[in-house]
N, C-alpha and C positions, 0 to 999 in steps of 0.2 A: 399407673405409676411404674415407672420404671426399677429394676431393681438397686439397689447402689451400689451395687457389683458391679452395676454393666454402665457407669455414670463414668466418664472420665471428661478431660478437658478437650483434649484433643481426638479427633479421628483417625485411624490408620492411615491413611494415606490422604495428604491434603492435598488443596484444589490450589490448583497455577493458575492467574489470571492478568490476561494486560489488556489493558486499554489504550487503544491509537497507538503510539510508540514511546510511552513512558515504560518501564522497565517490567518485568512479573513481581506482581504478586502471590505471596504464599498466603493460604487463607490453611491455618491449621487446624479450627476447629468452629462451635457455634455461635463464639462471643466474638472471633477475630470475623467473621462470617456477616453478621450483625452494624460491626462498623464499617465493614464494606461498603454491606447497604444501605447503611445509612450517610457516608460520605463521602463515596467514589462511585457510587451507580449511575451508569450512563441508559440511554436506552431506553427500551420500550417498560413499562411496569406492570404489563399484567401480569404477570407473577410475583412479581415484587413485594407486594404487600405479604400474599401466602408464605412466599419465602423467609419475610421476617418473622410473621407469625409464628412458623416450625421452629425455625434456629430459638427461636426466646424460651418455646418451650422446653428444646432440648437443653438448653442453658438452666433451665430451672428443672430437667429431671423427669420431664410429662412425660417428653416421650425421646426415642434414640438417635443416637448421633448421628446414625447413619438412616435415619430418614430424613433428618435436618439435611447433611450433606445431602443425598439426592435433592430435595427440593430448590438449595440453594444452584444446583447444578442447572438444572431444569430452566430457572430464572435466569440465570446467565444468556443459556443457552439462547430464550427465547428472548433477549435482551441482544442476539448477536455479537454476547462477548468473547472473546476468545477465552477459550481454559482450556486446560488439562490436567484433566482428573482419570490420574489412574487406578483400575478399578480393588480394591483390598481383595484379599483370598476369603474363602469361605469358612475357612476356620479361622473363629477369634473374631469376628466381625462384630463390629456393632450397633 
């Protein structure tokens, strides 16, 4: 369990994503991350699934945002999405 010091809504630094040429989105954290996946995912889904699974947890506290965020990156990535995800500083991370 995560501590609830280190529980926030949002991640340092969110993830840009577009699809085909509708405009970016901003995915600021693991519940905005979440309905991505679940209503705008294009693509391939082997990750997909893992993907929701982290974010859900991180939403309920299991485990950190910033592994949610990576995973959810990962998924993209291997979905061929475009994002940009810039990387947070090592202090204060979460």
């Amino acid at each position: 369990m995560i501590p609830a010091t280190d529980i926030t809504k949002e991640w340092i630094e969110p993830v840009y994503v577009q699809i085909d040429m509708r405009s970016p989105q901003i995915i600021r954290g693991p519940e905005e991350a979440l309905a991505f996946l679940a209503n705008d995912w294009v693509g391939s889904r082997t990750k997909h699934e893992f993907a929701r699974e982290i974010c859900a947890a991180a939403v309920l506290g299991q485990i950190s945002n910033a592994t949610a965020r990576l995973a959810f990156i990962d998924a993209a990535a291997d979905a061929r999405i475009m994002t940009c995800a810039p990387l947070p500083g090592i202090k204060g991370e979460q």
